[in-house]
C-alpha positions as a Markdown table, in Angstrom:
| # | Residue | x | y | z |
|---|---|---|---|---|
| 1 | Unk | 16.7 | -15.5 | -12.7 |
| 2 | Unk | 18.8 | -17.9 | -10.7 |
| 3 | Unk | 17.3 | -20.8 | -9.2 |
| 4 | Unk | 20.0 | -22.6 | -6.9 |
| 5 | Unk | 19.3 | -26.0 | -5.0 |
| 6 | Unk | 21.9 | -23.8 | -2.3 |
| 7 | Unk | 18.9 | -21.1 | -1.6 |
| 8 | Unk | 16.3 | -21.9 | 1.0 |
| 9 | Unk | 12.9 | -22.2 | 0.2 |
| 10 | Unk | 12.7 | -18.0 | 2.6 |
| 11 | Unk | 14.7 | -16.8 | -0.5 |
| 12 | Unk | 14.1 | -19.0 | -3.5 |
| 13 | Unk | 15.1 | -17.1 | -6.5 |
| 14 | Unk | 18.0 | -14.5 | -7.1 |
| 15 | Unk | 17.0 | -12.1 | -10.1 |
| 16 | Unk | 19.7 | -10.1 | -11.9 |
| 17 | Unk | 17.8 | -7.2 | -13.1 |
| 18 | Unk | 16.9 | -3.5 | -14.0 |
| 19 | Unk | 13.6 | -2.1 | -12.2 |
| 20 | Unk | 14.5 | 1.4 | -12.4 |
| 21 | Unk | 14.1 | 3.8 | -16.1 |
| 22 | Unk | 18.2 | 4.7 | -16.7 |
| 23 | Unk | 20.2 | 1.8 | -17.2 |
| 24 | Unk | 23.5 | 2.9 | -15.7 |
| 25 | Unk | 26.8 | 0.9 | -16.9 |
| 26 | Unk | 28.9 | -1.1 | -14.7 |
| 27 | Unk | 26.2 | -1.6 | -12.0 |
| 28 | Unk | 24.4 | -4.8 | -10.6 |
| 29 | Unk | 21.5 | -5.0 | -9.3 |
| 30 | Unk | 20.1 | -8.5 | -8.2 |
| 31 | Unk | 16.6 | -9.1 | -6.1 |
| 32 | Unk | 14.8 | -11.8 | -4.4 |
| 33 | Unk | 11.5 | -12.3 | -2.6 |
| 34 | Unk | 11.7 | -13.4 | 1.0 |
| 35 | Unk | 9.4 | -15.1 | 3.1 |
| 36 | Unk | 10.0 | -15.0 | 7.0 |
| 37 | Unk | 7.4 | -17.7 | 7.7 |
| 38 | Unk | 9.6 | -20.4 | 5.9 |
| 39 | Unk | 12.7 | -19.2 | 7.1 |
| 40 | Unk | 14.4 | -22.5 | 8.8 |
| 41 | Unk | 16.6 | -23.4 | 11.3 |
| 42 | Unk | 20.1 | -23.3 | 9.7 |
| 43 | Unk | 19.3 | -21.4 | 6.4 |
| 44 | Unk | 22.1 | -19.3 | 7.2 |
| 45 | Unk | 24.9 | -22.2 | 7.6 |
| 46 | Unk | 23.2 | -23.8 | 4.5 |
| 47 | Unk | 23.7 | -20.1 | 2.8 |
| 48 | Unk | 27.2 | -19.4 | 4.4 |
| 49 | Unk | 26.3 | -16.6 | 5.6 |
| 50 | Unk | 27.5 | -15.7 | 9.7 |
| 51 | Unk | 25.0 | -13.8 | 11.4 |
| 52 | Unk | 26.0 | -11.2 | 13.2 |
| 53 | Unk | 24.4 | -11.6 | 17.2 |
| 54 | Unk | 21.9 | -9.0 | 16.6 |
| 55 | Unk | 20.5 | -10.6 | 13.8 |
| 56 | Unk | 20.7 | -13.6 | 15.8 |
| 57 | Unk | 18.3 | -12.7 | 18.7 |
| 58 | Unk | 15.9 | -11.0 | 16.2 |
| 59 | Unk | 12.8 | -11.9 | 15.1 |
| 60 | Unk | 12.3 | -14.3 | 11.5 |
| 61 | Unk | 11.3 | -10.7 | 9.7 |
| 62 | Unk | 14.2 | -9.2 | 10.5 |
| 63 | Unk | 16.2 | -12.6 | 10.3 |
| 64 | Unk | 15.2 | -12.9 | 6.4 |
| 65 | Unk | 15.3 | -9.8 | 5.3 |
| 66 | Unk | 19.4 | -10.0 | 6.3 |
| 67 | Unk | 19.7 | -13.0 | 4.7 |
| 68 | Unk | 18.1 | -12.3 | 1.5 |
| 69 | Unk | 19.7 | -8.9 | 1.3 |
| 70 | Unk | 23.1 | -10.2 | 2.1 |
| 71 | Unk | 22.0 | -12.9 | -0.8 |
| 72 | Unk | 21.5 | -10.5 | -3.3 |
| 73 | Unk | 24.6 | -8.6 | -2.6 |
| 74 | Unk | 27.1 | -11.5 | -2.4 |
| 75 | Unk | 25.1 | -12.4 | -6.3 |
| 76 | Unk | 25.7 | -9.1 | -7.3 |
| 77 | Unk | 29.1 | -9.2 | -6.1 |
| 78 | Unk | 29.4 | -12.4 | -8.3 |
| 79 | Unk | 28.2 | -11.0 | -11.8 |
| 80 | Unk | 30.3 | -7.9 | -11.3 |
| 81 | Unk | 34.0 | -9.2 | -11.1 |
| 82 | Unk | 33.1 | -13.0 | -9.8 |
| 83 | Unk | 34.4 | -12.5 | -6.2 |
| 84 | Unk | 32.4 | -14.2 | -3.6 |
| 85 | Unk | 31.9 | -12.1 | -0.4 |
| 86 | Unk | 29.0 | -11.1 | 2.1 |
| 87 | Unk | 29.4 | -7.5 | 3.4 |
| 88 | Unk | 29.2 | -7.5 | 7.3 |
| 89 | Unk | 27.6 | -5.5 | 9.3 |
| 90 | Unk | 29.7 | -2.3 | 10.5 |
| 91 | Unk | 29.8 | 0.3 | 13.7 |
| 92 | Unk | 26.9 | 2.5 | 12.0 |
| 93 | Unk | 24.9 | -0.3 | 10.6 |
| 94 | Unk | 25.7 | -0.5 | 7.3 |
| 95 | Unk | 27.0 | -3.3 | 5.2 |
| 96 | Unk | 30.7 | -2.7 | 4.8 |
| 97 | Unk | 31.8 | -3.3 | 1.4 |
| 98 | Unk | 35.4 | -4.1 | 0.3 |
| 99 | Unk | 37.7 | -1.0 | -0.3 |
| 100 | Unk | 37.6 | -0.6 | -3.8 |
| 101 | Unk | 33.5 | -1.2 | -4.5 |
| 102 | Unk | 30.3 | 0.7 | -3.2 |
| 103 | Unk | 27.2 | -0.7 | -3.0 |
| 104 | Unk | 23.8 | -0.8 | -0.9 |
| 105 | Unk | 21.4 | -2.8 | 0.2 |
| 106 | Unk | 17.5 | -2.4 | 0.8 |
| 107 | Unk | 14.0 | -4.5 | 1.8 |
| 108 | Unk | 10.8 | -3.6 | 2.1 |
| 109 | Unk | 7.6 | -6.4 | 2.7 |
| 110 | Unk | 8.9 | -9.5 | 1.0 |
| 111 | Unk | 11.6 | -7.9 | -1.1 |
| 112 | Unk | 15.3 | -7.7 | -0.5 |
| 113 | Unk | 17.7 | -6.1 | -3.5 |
| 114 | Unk | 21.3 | -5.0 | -3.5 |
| 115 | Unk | 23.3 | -2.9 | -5.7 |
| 116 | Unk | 27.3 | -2.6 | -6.3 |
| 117 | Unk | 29.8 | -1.2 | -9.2 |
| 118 | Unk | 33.8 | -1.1 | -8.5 |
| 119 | Unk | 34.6 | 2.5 | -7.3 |
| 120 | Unk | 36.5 | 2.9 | -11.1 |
| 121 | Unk | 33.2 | 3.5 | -12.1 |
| 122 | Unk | 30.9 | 5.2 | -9.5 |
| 123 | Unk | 31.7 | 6.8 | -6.2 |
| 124 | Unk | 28.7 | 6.1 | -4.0 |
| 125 | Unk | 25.6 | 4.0 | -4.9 |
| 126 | Unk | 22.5 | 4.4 | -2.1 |
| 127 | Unk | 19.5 | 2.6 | -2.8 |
| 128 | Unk | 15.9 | 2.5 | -0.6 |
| 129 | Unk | 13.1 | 0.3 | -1.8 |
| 130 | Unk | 9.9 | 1.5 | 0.6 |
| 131 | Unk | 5.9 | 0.7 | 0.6 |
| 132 | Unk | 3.9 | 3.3 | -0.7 |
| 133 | Unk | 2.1 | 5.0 | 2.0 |
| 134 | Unk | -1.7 | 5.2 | 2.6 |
| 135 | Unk | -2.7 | 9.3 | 2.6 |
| 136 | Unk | -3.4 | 9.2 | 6.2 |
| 137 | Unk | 0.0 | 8.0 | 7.1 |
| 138 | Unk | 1.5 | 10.2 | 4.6 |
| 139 | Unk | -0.4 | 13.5 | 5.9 |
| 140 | Unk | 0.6 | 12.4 | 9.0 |
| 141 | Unk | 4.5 | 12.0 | 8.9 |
| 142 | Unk | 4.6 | 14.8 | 5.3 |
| 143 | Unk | 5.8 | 17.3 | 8.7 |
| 144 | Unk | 8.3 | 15.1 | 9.7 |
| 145 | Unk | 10.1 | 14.5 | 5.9 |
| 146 | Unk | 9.4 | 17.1 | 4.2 |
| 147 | Unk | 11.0 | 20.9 | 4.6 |
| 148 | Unk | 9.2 | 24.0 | 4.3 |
| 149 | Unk | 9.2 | 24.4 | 0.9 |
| 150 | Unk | 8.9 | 20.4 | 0.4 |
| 151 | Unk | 5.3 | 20.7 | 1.9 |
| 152 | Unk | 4.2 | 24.1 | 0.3 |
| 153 | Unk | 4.9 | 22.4 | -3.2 |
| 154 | Unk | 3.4 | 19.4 | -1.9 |
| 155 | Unk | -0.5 | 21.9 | -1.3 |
| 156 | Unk | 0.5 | 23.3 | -4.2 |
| 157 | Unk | 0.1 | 20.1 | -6.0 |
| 158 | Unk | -3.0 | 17.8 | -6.7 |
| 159 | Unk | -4.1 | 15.7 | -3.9 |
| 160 | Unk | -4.5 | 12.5 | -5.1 |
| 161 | Unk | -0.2 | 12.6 | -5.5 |
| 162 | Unk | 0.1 | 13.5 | -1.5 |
| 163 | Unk | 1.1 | 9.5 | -0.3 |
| 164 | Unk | 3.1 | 8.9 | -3.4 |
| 165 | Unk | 4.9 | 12.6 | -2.8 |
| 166 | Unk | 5.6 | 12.1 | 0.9 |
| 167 | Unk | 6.5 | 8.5 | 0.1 |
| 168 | Unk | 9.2 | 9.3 | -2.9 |
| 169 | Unk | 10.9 | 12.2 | -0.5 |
| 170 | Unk | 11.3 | 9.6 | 2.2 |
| 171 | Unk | 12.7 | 7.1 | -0.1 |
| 172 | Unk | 14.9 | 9.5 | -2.1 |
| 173 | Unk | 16.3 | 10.9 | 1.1 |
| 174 | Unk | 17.0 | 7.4 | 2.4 |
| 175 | Unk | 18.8 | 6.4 | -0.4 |
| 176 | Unk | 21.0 | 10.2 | -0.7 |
| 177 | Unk | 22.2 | 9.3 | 2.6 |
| 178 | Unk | 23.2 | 5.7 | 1.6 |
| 179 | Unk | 25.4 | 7.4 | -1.4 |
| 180 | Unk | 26.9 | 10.2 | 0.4 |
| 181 | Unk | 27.2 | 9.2 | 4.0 |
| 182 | Unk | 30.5 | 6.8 | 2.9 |
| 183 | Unk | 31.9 | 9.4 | 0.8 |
| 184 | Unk | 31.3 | 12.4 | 3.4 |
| 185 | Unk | 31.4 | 10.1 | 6.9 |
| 186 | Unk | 29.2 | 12.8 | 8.5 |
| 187 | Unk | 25.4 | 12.3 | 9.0 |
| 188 | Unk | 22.6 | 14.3 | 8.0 |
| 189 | Unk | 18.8 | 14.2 | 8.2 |
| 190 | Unk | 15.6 | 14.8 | 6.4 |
| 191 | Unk | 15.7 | 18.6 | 6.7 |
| 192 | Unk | 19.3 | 18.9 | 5.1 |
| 193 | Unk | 18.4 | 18.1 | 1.8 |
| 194 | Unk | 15.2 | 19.0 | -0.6 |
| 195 | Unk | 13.4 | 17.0 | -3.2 |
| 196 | Unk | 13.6 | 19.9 | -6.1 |
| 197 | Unk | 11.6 | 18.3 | -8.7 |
| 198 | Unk | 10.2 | 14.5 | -10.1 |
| 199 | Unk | 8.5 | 13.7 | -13.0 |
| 200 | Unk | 6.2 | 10.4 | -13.7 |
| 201 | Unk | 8.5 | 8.9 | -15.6 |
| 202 | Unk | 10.8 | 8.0 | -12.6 |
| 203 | Unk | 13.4 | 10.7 | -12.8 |
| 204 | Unk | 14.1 | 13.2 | -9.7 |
| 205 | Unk | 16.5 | 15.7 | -8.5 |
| 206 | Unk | 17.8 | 16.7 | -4.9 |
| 207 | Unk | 19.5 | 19.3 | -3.7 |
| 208 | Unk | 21.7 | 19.5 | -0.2 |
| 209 | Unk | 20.4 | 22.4 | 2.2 |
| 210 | Unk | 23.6 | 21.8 | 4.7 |
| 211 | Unk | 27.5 | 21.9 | 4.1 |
| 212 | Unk | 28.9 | 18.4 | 4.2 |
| 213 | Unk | 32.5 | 19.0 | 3.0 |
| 214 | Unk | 34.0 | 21.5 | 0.2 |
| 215 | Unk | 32.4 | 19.3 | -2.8 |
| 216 | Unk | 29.4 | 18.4 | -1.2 |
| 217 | Unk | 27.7 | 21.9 | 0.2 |
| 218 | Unk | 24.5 | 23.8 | 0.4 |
| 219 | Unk | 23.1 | 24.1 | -3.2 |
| 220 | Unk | 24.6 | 20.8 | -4.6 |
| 221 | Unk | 22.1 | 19.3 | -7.3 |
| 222 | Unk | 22.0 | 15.3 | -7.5 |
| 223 | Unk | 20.0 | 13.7 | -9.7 |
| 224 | Unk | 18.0 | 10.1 | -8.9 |
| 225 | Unk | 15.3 | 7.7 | -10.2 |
| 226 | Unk | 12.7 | 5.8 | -8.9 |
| 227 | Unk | 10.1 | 3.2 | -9.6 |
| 228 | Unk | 6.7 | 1.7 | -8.2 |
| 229 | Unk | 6.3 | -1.6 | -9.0 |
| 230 | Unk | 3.2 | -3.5 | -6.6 |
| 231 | Unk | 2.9 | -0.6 | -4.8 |
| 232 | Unk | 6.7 | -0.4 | -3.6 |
| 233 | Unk | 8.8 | 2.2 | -4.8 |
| 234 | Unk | 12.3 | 1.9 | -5.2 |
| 235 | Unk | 14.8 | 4.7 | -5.5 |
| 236 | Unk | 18.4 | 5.2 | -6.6 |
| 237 | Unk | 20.6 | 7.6 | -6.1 |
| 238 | Unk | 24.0 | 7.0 | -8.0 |
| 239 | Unk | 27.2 | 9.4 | -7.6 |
| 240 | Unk | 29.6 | 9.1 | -11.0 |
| 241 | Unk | 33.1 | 8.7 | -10.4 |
């Protein structure tokens, strides 16, 4: 855990760390809690970090959660090859990363993390760290997430795993498209890929339903893992080079 007279009291602690079941080598992951209401005027100078205008008009939520994420990946950034950088913000949204890493970034309520490796290692890294949802919500959007097979193994199954089902699809869908969409540069939605199978202890598989280039086509497995910690759950999924 790194405590630094240089963070502001809306992200006190940086936290290099391993919340998920595989270790995987030549990755960094680093964390910190965020709290909007302490979030102070010219925390971002103090940080070096430039907000980008949109950031800017936003709201303190919104306002921390970029500044802790961009925290956590200019740490990890740090503890991989000791390079000090902060990934702006690009045409589609996501951070942009230098050439020759890959990495993502992800908050939920109070929690910001990033994730990078050099691109020796691993091709794409997407991470998605979501709150678990209550059953009603989860009923509500499951015909929005999940395909047609997603939802007759989801009444197939018990019950009382409905919120955390629809939940981990979401999250594991999120973070496939943080992996792939840099390697593929073509976009894709919940419908184009299916959660296959997950087990309790945090390990999943996915499988593409649409043809994204010659390597990545209808049929392709992926594997992932996940989490719940607090009643977030965080997924990963990480492409090998």
């Amino acid at each position: 855990m790194t405590h630094s007279h240089d963070l502001p009291p809306c992200c006190p602690t940086l936290t290099p760390h391993w919340p998920l079941p595989q270790t995987l080598a030549n990755v960094v992951l680093v964390s910190s809690p965020f709290d909007p209401q302490k979030l102070a005027d010219g925390d971002f100078q103090r940080c070096l970090i430039e907000p980008p205008a949109s950031i800017q008009r936003s709201v303190a939520k919104r306002q921390t959660e970029f500044l802790a994420g961009r925290l956590c990946a200019r740490e990890a950034m740090r503890r991989l090859d000791g390079r000090l950088h902060v990934p702006l913000i690009g045409d589609d949204r996501a951070p942009v990363w230098p050439q020759d890493l890959c990495g993502s970034i992800t908050h939920s309520t109070g929690w910001a993390a990033a994730i990078v490796a050099n691109k020796q290692h691993w091709r794409g890294l997407g991470m998605d760290v979501e709150q678990v949802m209550s059953s009603e919500r989860a009923s509500r959007l499951a015909g929005e997430i999940l395909t047609a097979d997603e939802l007759q193994r989801m009444a197939d199954g018990p019950e009382h795993q409905v919120a955390l089902r629809v939940t981990l699809t979401f999250s594991l869908k999120e973070a496939l498209f943080k992996a792939l969409y840099p390697i593929v540069l073509k976009r894709f939605y919940f419908e184009d890929a299916e959660l296959l199978e997950w087990s309790e202890t945090g390990h999943a598989q996915l499988r593409l339903k649409i043809d994204l280039s010659q390597e990545w086509h209808s049929g392709k497995v992926l594997d992932a893992q996940f989490s719940v910690q607090g009643g977030q759950l965080l997924s990963l999924v990480a492409i090998a080079n």
